[in-house]
One Martini backbone bead per residue (centre of mass of N, CA, C, O) as a GRO file, in nm:
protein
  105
    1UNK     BB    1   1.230  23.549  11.358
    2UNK     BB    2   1.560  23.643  11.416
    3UNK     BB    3   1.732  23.763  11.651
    4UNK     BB    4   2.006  23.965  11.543
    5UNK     BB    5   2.124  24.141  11.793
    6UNK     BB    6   2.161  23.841  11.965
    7UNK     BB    7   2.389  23.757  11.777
    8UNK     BB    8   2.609  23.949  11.793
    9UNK     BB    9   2.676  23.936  12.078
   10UNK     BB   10   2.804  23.644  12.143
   11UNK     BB   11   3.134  23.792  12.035
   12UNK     BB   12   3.287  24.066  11.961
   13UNK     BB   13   3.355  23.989  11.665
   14UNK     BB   14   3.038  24.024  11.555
   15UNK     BB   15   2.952  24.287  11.342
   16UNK     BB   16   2.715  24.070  11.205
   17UNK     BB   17   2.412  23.980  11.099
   18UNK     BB   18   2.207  23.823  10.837
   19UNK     BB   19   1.901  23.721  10.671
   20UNK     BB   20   1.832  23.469  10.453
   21UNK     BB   21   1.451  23.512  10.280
   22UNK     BB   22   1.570  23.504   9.983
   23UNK     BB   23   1.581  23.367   9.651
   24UNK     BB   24   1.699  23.445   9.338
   25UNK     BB   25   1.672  23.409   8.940
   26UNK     BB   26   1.773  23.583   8.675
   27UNK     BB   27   1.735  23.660   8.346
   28UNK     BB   28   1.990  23.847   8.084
   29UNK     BB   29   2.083  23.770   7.794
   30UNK     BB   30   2.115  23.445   7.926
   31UNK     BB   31   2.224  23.543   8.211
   32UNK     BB   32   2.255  23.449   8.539
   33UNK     BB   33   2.115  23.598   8.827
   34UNK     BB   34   2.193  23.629   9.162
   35UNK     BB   35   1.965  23.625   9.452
   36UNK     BB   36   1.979  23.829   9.778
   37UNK     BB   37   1.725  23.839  10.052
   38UNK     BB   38   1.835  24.040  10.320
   39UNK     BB   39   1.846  24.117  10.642
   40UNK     BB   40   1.872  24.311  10.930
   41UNK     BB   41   1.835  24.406  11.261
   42UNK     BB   42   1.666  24.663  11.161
   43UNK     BB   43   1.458  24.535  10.942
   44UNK     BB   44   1.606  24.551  10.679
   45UNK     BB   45   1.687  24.525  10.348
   46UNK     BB   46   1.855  24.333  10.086
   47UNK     BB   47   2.090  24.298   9.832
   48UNK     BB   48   2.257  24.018   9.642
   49UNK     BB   49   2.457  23.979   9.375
   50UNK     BB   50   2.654  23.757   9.150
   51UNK     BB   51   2.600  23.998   8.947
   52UNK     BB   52   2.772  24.302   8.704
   53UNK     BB   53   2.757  24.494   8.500
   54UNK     BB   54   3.016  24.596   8.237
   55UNK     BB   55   3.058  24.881   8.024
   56UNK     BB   56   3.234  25.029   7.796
   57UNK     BB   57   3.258  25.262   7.992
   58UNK     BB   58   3.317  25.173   8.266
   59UNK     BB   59   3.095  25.197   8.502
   60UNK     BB   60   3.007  25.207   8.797
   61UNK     BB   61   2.753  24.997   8.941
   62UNK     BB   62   2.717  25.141   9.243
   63UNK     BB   63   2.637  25.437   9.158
   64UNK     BB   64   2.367  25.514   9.335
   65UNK     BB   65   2.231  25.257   9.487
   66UNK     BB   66   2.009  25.159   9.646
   67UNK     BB   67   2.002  24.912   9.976
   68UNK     BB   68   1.720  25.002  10.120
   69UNK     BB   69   1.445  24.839  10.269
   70UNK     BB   70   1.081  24.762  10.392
   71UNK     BB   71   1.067  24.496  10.176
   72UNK     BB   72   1.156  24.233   9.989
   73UNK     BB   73   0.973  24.346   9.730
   74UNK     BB   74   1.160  24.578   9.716
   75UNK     BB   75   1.429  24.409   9.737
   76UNK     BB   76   1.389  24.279   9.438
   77UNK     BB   77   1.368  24.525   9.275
   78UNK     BB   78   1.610  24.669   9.294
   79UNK     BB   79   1.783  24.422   9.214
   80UNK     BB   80   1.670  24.447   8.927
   81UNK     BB   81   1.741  24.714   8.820
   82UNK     BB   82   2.077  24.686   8.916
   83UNK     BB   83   2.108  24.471   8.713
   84UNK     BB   84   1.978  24.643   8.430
   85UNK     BB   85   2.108  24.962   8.458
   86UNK     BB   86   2.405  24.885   8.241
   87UNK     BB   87   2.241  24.732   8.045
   88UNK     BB   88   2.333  24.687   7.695
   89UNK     BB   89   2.241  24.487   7.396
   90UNK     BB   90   2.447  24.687   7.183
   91UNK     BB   91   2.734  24.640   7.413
   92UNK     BB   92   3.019  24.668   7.292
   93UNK     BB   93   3.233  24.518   7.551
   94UNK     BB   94   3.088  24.447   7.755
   95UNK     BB   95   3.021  24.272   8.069
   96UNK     BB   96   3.003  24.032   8.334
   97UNK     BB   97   3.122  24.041   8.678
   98UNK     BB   98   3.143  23.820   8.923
   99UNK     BB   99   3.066  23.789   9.278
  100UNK     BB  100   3.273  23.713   9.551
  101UNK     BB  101   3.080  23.752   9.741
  102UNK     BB  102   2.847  23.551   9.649
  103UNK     BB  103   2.786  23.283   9.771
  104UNK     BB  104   2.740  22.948   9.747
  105UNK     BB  105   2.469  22.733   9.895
   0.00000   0.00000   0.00000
């Protein structure tokens, strides 16, 4: 593993380093949605969705969702949790909305 604490020192100006662990992919009728499991220099993991849904309620995705694990398999069932929390197969007028930091590599 890479010492991220060591790498954000190198300049002042870099606020943060976190380091991708794992990439995965999910389908959640029909929809593809990207994960990526990143560490942070605290050891901590974390998850990235490359989208999220917004029913038709239109209640905020992000509301109350924890996002720091200590370990990968947790921060991917997290992941996993978060992409079909507010998903409902029955919600007319809901979709899915692409996460634009979500950078693809």
């Amino acid at each position: 593993m890479l010492n991220l604490g060591e790498l954000e020192e190198l300049h002042a100006d870099i606020q943060s380093v976190h380091e991708i662990v794992q990439s995965l992919k999910a389908r959640v009728d029909g929809q593809e949605i990207g994960i990526r499991i990143c560490r942070n220099a605290n050891g901590h993991f974390f998850y990235e969705l490359s989208h999220t849904y917004r029913g038709a309620d239109a209640a905020d995705p992000e509301v109350g969702v924890v996002n720091s694990f200590d370990s990968a398999e947790e921060a991917a069932k997290g992941a996993l949790r978060s992409a079909v929390l507010y998903y409902r197969s029955m919600d007319e007028g809901g979709r899915w909305h692409r996460n634009d930091s979500f950078l693809i590599q």
